[in-house]
C-alpha positions in Angstrom: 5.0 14.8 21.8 8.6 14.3 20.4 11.2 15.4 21.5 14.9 16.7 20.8 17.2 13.7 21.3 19.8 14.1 24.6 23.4 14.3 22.5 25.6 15.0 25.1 23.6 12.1 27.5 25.0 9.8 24.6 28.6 11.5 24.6 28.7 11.3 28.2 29.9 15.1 27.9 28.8 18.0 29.8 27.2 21.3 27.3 30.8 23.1 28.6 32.4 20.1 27.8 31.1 20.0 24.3 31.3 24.2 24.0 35.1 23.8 24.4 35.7 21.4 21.8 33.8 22.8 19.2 35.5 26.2 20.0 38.8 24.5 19.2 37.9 21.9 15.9 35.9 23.6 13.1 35.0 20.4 11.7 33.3 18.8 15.0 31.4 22.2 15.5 30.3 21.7 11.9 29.5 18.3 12.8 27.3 19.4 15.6 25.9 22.1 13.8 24.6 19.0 11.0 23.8 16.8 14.1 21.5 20.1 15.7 20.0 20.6 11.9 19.4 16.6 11.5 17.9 16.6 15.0 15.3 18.7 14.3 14.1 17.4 11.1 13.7 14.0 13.1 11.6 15.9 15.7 9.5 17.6 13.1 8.7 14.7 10.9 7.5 12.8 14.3 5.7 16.2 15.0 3.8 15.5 11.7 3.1 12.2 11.7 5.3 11.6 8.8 5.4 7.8 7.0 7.6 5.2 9.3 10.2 5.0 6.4 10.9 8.9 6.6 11.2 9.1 10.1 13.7 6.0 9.8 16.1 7.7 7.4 16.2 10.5 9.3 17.3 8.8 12.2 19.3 6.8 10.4 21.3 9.8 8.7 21.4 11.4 12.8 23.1 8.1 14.0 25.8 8.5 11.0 26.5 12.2 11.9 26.6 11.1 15.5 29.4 8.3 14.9 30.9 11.0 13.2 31.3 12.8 16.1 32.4 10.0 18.5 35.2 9.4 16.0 36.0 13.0 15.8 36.1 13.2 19.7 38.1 10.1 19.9 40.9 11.3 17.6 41.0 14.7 19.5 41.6 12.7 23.1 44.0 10.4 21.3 45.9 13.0 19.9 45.8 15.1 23.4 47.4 11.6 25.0 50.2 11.5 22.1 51.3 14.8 23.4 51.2 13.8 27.1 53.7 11.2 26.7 
């Protein structure tokens, strides 16, 4: 059965964690809002038994949005440590 991939295991965030970002940066909760919609298309098309090469640009397309993110996160604790100093 397949299943919704663990984000926030990867980020090494907590769901709070996560829930007070995106409340702050429109553009990372937009990016976790295509991350949630890209998730769920790889989950279906397993669910289906869709062709190899599907499934694969899928996840492919998930691991962009998700390097996305990291960036995204990045930049926002760089730019909180510019402040501090």
């Amino acid at each position: 059965m397949p299943v919704k991939h663990n984000l926030f295991e990867d980020l090494k965030l907590s769901k709070e964690e996560v829930a007070k970002h995106r409340q702050t940066d429109a553009l990372l909760n937009s990016l976790f809002g295509e991350y949630d919609s890209i998730d769920a298309e790889v989950v279906q098309a397993e669910a289906n038994a869709a062709a190899d090469d599907t499934v694969r640009k899928l996840k492919e397309k998930r691991l962009l949005i998700k390097d996305r993110i990291v960036q995204r996160l990045e930049q926002a604790d760089n730019d909180a440590a510019a402040k501090n100093v």
